[in-house]
N, C-alpha and C positions, 0 to 999 in steps of 0.2 A: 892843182892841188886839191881843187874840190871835187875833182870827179873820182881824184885816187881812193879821198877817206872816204867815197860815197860804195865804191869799189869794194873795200875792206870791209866795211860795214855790213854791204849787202852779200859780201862772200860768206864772212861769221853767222847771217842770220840761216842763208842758207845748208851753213854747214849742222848749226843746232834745229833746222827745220826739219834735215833730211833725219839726224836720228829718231823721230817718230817715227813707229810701228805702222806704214802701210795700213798693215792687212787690219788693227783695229783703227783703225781710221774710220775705214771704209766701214764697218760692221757697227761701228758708232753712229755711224750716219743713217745707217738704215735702221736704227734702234731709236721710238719715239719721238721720231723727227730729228735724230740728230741733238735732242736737248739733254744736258747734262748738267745733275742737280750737285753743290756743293751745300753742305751744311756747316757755315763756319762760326767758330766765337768769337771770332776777329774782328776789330774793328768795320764799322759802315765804310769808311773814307780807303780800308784794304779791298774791301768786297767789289766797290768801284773803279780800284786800279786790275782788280784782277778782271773783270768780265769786260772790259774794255779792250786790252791785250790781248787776251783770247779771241773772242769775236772776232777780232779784227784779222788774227792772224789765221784763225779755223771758217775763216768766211767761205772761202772759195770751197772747203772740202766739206760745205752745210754743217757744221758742229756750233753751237753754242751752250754758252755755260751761264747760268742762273745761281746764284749764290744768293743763301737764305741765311740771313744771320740766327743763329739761338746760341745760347750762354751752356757753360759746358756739363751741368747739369743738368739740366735740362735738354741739351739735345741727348744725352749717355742715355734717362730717362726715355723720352722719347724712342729712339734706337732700340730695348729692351721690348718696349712696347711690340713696336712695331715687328718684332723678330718674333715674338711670341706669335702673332698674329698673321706672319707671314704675307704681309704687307710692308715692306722697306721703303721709306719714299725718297732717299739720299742715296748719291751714288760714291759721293767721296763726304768725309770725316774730316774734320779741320778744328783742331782746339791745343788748347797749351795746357796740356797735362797727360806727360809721358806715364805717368804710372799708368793711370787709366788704359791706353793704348797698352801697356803689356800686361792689364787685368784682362781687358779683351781679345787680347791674341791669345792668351793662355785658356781661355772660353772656348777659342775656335769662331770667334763670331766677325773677322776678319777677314778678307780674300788676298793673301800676296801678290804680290806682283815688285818685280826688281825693277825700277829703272833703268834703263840702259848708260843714266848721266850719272850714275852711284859710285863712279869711280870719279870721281871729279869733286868728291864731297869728303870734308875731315870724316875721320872716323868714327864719330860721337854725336853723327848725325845718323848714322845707319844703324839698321838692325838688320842679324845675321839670316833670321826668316823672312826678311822683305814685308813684314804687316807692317808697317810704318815709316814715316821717312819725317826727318826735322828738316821742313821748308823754310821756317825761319825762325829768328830767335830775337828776343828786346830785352834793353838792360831793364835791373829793378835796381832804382838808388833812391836820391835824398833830392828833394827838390825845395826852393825856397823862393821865397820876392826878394830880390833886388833892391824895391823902393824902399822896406823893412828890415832887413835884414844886409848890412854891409860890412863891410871890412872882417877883425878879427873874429865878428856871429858868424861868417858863412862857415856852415858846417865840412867837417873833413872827416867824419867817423859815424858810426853809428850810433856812439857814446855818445855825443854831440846834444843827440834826443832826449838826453839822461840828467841835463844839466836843467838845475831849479828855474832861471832865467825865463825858461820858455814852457813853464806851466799853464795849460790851458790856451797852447800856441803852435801844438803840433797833432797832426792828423796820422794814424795811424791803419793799415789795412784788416778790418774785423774779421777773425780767426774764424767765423765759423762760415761766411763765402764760399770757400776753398777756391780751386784751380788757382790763378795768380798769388791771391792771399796767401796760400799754405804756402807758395815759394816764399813769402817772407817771413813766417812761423819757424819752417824749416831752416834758414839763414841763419835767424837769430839763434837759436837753438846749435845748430851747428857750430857754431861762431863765439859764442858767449853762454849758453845753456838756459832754462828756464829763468836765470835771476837778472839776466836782460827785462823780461816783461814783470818783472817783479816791483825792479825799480821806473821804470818807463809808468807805472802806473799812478807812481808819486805826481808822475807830470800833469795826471788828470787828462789824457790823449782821447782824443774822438774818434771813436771805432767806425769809419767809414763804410759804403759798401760796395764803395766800387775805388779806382783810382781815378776815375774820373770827377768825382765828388772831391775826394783831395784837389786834384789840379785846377780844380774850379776853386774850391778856399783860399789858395794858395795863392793864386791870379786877384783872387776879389782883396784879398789884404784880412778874410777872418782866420785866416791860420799863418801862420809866418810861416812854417817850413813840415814836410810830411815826405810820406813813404810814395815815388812816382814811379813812374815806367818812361824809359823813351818815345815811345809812339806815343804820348800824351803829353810830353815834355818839348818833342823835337815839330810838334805839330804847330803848336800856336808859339814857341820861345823863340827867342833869339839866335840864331844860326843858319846857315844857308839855304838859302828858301823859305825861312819862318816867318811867322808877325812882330815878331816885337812883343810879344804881349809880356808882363813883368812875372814870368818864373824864369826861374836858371837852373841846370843841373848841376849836384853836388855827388862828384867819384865818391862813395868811402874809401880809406887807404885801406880797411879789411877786404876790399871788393864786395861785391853784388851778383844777384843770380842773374844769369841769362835766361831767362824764360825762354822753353823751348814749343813754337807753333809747327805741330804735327798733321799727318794727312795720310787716313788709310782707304783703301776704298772698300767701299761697306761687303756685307755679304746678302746675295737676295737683291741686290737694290735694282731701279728698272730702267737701266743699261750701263751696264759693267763693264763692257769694253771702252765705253765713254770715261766712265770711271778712270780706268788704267789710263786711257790717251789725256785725261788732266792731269795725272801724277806726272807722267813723265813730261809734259809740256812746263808742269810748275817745276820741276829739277830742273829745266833746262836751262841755260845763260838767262834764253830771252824771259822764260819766265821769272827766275831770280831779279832779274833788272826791272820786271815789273811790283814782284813782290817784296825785295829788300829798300827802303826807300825811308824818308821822312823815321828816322827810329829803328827800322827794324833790321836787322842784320842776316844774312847770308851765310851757312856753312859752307859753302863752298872754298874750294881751295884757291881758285884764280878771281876771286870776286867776295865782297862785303856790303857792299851798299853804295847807291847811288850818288851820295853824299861824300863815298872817298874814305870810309871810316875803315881801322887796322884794329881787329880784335888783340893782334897782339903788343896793343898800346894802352887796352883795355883789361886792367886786374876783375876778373870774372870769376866766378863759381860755376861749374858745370856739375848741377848734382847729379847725383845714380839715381836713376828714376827706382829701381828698384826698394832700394834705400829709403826714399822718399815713402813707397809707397808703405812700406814697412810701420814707419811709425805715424801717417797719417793718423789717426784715429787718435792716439795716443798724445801726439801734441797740440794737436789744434782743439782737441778737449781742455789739456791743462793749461794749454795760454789762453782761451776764453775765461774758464773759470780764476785764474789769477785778474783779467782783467776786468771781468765785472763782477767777481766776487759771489755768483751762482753758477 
């Protein structure tokens, strides 16, 4: 029995091995040593699963991949720079914020490239001109302590946050951040309209400025319950392969954004073909199975996460990134100014 599933195993791997591109394989290899830079906003503990993976499987054909984490302003920033300058130092783009990605395909400052695993992906993961592709995606919900926070307090709404009870007891994502943040500007907004953060203000909530700051309040017991993300929830919380540590996740029944982490490969950058051979290594199963894990979810249509999780068990929000982008400016100005009153 063990040599069968070893059998199987090693047939699948070889079968999503063989769909890489030969010819840029080899032309990657010969480009800078074969080193290929990613520039992600992704978590540390993603950046570790992914160059591990890689390396390991792009050994034999000299390829390796270096992933530099910067935050998603700052690398866009950066990027800009750099294009000006005509010095690119990234060779693929990695952040969660799809407008962005269709501000800059519409620039031209993108190079397409289709994956060959794009047919293997929901629809809502792709774009028609190949500048981008959603590699992965994380819930955005309600997170709370356990030790604090039981019985009929665990929250089940977004309203939940609304309730007098817990003034001065909930953590909130500061509107002016952006990329993740604005996914939860835009939710509320969408969801409820601006008199969501009108009254949420009553509560006296602390404008965090990361979610990582929440999840750490949350855990420490000075917030009881705030605005989390899966990859920061499924990391240290209780569920298969967690710590134990005292947060839990709370579904809204209105549902939550799926934050979507995106990957183009840059244009100019110094080696391109390397670029392209990690998009389509990260589409591919074995990539998916390195990158959906711990939190993050998979669009793929035969796979979700490592964990076994079913998006369609999951009530989610998939916004139009378009959409989003539209009123960016416009909400995340008038939900700061309701929240701190300048």
């Amino acid at each position: 029995m063990r040599k069968t599933i070893a059998a199987v195993v090693l047939a699948a791997f070889s079968l999503g091995a063989a769909a890489q591109d030969a010819r840029l394989i080899k032309e990657a290899a010969s480009t800078r040593g074969g080193e290929i830079i990613v520039q992600s906003a992704l978590f540390e503990s993603l950046a570790q699963q992914i160059t591990r993976a890689f390396n390991e499987q792009f050994k034999k054909d000299r390829l390796t991949v270096k992933v530099v984490r910067i935050q998603t302003g700052q690398q866009a920033n950066l990027y800009d720079q750099e294009l000006r300058a005509g010095r690119v130092s990234g060779d693929v783009m990695f952040m969660v914020d799809p407008g962005l990605f269709l501000k800059l395909a519409r620039e031209n400052k993108l190079t397409p490239h289709c994956s060959p695993h794009q047919k293997d992906y929901r629809p809502e993961a792709l774009q028609k001109d190949c500048t981008h592709i959603h590699v992965t995606a994380y819930y955005q919900y309600i997170s709370y302590n356990p030790e604090i926070v039981k019985g009929g307090d665990v929250p089940t709404s977004w309203r939940d946050l609304l309730d007098p009870k817990w003034k001065g007891k909930i953590s909130i994502p500061d509107p002016k951040v952006g990329g993740g943040h604005y996914y939860f500007v835009f939710t509320m907004y969408k969801l409820f309209g601006k008199e969501w953060f009108e009254k949420v203000r009553a509560n006296d909530p602390l404008l965090t400025q990361s979610h990582g700051v929440t999840h750490n309040q949350i855990m420490s017991g000075e917030r009881h319950m705030g605005v989390n993300i899966s990859v920061l929830n499924r990391r240290d919380g209780p569920y298969p392969g967690g710590k134990g540590a005292p947060v839990r996740e709370a579904f809204p029944k209105e549902g939550g954004a799926l934050l979507a982490g995106s990957m183009a490969v840059t244009k100019g950058g110094p080696n391109p073909a390397g670029g392209k051979v990690f998009i389509e290594w990260a589409t591919s199963l074995e990539g998916q199975k390195a990158i959906n894990r711990l939190g993050h979810f998979s669009l793929r249509k035969d796979f979700t996460s490592i964990e076994g999780d079913d998006l369609s068990k999951i009530k989610y929000h998939w916004w139009d990134a378009e959409e989003m982008d539209k009123f960016r400016d416009q909400w995340t100005a008038e939900s700061q100014k309701i929240l701190t009153g300048n």
